[in-house]
C-alpha positions in Angstrom: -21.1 26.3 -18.1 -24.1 28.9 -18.9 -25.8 30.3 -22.3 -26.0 33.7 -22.5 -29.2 34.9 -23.7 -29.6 36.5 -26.3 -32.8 38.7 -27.5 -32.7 41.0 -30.4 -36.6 41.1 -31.8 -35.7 43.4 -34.6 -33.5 40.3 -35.5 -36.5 37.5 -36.2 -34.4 35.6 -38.6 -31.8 35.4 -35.8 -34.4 34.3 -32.9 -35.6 31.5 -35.6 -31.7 30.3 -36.4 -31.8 30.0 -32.4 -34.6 28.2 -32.0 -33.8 25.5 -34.9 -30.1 25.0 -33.1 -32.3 24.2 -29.5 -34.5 22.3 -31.8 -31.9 20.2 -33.8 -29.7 19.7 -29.8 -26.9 22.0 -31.3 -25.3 25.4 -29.5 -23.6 28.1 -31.0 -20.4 28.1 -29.5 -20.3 32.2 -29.6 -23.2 32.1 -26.7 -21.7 29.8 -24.6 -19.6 30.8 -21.0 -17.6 29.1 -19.0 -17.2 26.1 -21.7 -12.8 27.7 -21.1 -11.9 28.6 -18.1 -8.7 30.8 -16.9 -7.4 28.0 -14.8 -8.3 24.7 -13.8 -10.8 23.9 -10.4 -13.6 26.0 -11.0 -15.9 22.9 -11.1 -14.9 21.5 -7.2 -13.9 23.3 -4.3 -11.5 21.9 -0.8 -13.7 20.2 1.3 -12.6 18.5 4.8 -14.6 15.5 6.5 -13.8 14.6 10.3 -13.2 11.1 11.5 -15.5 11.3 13.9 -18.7 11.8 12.1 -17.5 9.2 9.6 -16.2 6.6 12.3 -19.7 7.4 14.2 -22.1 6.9 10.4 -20.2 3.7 9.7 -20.4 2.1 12.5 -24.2 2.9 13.1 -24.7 1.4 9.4 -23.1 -1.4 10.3 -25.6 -2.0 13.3 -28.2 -1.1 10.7 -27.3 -2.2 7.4 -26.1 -5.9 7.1 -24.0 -6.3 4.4 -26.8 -8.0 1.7 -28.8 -4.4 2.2 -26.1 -2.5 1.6 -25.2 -3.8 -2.0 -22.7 -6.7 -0.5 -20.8 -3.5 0.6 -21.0 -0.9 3.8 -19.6 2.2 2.1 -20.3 5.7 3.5 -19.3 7.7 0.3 -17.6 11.2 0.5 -19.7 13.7 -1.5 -18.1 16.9 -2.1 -20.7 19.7 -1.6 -19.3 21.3 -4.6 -19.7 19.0 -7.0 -23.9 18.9 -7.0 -24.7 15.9 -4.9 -22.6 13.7 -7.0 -21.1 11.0 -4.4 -17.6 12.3 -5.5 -14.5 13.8 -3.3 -13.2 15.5 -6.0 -14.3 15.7 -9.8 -12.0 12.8 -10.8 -11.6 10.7 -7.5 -13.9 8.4 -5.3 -13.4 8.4 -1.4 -14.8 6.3 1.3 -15.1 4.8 4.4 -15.3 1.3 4.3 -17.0 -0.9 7.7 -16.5 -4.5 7.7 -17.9 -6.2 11.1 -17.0 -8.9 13.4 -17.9 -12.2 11.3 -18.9 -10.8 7.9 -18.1 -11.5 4.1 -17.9 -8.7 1.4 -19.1 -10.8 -1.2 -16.9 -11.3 -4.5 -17.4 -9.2 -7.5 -15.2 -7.1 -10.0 -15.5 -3.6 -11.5 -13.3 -1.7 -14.1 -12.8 1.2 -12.0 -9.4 0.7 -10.1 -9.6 0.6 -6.0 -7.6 0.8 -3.3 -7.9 0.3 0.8 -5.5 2.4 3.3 -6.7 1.0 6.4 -7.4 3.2 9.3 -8.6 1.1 12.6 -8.9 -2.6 13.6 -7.4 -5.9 13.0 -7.6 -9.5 11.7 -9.4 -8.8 8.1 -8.4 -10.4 4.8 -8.8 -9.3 1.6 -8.8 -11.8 -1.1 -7.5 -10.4 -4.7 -7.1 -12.8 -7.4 -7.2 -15.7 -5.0 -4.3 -14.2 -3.1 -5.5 -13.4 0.5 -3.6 -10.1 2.0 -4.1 -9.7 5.0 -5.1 -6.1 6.3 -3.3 -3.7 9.1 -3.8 -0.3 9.9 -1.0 1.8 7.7 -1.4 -0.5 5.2 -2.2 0.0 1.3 -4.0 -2.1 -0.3 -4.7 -2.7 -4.1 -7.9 -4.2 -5.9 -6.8 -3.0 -9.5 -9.4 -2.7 -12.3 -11.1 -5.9 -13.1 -9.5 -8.2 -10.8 -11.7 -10.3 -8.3 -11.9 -9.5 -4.4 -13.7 -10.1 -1.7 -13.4 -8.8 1.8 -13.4 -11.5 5.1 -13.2 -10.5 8.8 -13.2 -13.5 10.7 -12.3 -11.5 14.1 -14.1 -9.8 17.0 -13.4 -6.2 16.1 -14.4 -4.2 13.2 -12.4 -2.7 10.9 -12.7 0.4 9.1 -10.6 1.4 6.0 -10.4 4.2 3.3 -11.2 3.7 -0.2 -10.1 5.6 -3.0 -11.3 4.8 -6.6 -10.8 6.3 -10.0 -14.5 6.2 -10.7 -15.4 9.4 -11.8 -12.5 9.1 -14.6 -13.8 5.8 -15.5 -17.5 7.3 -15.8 -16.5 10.1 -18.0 -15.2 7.7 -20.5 -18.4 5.5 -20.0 -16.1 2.6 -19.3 -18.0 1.1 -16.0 -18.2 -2.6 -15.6 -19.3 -4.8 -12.6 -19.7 -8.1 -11.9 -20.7 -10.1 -9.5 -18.7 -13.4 -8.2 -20.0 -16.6 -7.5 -21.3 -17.6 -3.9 -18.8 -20.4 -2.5 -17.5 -21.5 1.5 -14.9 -18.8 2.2 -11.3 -20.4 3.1 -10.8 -19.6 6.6 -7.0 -20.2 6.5 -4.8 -17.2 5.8 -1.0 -17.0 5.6 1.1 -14.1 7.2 2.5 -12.9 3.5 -0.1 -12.7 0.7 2.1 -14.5 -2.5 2.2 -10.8 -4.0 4.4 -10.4 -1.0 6.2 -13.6 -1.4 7.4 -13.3 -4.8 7.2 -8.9 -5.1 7.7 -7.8 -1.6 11.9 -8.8 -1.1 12.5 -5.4 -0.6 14.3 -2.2 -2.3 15.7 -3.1 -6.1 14.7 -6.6 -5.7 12.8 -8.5 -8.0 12.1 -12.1 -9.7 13.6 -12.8 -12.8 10.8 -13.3 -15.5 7.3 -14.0 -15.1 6.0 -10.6 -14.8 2.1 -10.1 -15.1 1.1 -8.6 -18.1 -0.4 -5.7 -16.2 -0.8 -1.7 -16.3 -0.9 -2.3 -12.4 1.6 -3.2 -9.6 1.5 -7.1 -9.2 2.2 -6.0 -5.5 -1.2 -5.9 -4.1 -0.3 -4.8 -0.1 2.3 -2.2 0.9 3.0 -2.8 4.4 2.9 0.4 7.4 6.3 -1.1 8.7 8.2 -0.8 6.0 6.5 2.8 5.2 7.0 4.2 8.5 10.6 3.0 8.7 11.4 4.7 5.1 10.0 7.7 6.4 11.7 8.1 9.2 15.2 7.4 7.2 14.0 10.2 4.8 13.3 12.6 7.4 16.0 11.8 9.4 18.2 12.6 5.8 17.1 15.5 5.7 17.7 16.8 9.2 14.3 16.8 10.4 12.5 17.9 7.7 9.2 16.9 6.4 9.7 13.9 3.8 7.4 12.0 1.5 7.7 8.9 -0.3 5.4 7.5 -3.8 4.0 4.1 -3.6 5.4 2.1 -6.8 5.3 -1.3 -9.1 8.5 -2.8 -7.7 9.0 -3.8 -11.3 9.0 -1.0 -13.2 9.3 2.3 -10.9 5.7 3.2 -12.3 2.4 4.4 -10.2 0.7 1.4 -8.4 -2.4 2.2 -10.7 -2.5 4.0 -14.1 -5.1 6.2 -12.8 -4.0 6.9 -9.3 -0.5 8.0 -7.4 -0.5 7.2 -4.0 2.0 8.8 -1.8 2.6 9.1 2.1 3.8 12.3 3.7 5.4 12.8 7.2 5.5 16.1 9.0 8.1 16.3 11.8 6.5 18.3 14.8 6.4 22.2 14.4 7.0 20.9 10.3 5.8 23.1 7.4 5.4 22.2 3.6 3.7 24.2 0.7 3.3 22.2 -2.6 3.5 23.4 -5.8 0.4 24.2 -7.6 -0.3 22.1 -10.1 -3.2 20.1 -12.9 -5.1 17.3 -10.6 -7.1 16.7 -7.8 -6.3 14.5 -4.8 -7.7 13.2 -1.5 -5.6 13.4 1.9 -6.4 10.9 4.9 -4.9 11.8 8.0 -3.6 8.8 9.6 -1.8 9.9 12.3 -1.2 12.9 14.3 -2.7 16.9 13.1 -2.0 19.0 11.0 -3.2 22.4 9.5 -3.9 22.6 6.0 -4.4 25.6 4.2 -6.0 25.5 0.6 -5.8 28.8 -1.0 -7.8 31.4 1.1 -9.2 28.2 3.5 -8.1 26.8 6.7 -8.8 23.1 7.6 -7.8 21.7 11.1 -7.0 18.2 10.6 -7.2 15.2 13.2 -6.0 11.7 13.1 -8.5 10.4 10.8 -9.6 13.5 9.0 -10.4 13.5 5.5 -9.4 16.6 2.9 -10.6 16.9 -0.8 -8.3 19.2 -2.6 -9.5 20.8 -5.9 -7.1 21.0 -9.5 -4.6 23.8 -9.0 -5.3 24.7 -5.7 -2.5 26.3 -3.7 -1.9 23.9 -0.8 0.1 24.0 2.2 0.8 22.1 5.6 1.7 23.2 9.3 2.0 20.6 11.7 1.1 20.5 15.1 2.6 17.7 16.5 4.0 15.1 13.7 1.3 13.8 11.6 1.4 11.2 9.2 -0.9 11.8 5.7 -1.6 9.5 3.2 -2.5 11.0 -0.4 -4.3 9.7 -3.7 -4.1 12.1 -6.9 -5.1 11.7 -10.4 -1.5 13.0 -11.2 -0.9 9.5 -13.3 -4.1 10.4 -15.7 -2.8 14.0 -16.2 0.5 13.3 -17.0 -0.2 10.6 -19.4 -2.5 13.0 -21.4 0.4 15.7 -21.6 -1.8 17.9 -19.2 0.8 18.7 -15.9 1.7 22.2 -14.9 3.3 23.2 -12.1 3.1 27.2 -10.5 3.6 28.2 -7.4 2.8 31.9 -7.2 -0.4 33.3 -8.1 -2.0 34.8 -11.5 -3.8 32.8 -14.1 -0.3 31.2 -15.1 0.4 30.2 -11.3 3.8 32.6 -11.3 5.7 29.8 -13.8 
């Protein structure tokens, strides 16, 4: 958003009206440009960041950074070059790349900003959410919603690397942050196979307890397993002949988003497999967890590894051509946007996106 400038010197009453709005912190509304755009995404652009360099970062911070330098957490922070330096992916959404090493503890602490892990390499970490230890995989998703304790344990010989998306940037705008920190205490070493989340949420398809529900805007399923995602994937494609397929994340309870502020979805394109989405009100981060793809957002290409990272702006156009199949794992704002009455779908171009 800019002020035009405006000089008429034959005007002095005018110039002096001016100068008492500055003075006072007021605009006049008739100067201002930019303050309504056409159509959404003007403020972000696509942005793509490869596995490689963010594998190769993390795991020289974590020869460099122990874990009580780096803020009891060994984040490397996607920071959209559109977006002014802000550590943001997109203008609503957090993403990062999350290093735990071979014997460490992520201390405790709590934050009102909802997270979430999808793991990308390594084995044998824990993550303890409530006092319910979920053990971590690669494939699987992960929830920490807002406010709720967690603390991250690897007691293995490898290191493990995950993605985490946030709804931070909402959370700011609404000047709604809290943190804090737990209490230091002797980490429980022993871990079950099933987290209780699992035990009493995780029976499978249409199948719940009978009462007790947590009061909760969140899923009270904190870990969504790769197995059971890659096998309803696989049913869906194979459904629909061969096509590509995707599938939501939900609260097994209700059918609702896992978070109120964040839809997380995984996406399978067969080889040779093309999808173009809709355009539509949100922003959303894409991991690439297996396979490559190409992704096309509006006029720009992005090749995508196993891996790779894409940022993808409000009412982009988007599109997908796989090379061989890939497997992608998507966060969007899309529960924040509908909730507020904002959604709308186009899929051709123009300032009304063809609808």
């Amino acid at each position: 958003m800019t002020t035009r400038r405006f000089s008429a010197p034959e005007h002095p009453d005018l110039d002096a009206l001016y100068g008492d709005m500055a003075g006072a912190d007021v605009q006049p509304l008739w100067l201002l440009e930019g303050l309504m755009t056409a159509t959404p995404g003007k403020a972000s652009g696509a942005h793509a960041w490869r596995w490689k360099d963010l594998k190769s970062l993390a795991e020289r911070a974590g020869d460099l950074v122990p874990i009580e330098r780096g803020g009891d957490r060994r984040v490397v922070a996607l920071a959209n070059p559109h977006l002014g330096g802000r550590p943001y992916a997109t203008t609503t959404l957090w993403g990062a790349v999350q290093y735990l090493g071979p014997g460490e503890l992520a201390p405790a602490h709590r934050h009102s900003p909802a997270a979430l892990r999808f793991v990308l390499e390594g084995e044998g970490v824990w993550t303890l959410v409530e006092g319910d230890a979920v053990p971590m995989a690669p494939g699987d998703l992960v929830l920490t919603p807002a406010w709720t304790w967690h603390e991250h344990h690897n007691p293995g010989s490898e290191p493990m690397l995950w993605f985490d998306g946030l709804d931070l940037p909402i959370v700011e705008a609404l000047d709604a942050v809290f943190f804090e920190p737990g209490a230091d205490r002797e980490p429980n070493r022993s871990v079950a196979e099933r987290s209780a989340s699992e035990l009493r949420y995780g029976g499978g398809a249409g199948l719940v307890p009978v009462g007790g529900r947590p009061a909760a805007a969140h899923s009270p399923l904190y870990a969504y397993r790769w197995a059971d995602t890659d096998r309803a994937l696989a049913a869906l494609v194979e459904q629909a002949g061969g096509r590509p397929a995707a599938l939501r994340f939900a609260d097994p309870s209700t059918g609702r988003d896992v978070m109120p502020t964040m839809r997380c979805e995984m996406h399978r394109l067969p080889p040779a497999g093309a999808t173009r989405r809709p355009r539509r009100v949100g922003s959303s981060i894409w991991v690439t967890f297996r396979g490559g793809c190409v992704a096309h957002v509006g006029e720009e290409r992005f090749a995508l590894g196993q891996g790779d990272i894409l940022a993808v702006p409000s009412w982009a156009e988007l599109s997908f051509e796989a090379r061989e199949q890939a497997d992608l794992f998507c966060v969007s704002d899309a529960p924040v946007v509908e909730a507020l009455g904002l959604d709308r779908l186009g899929a051709g171009p123009g300032p009304e996106g063809g609808e």
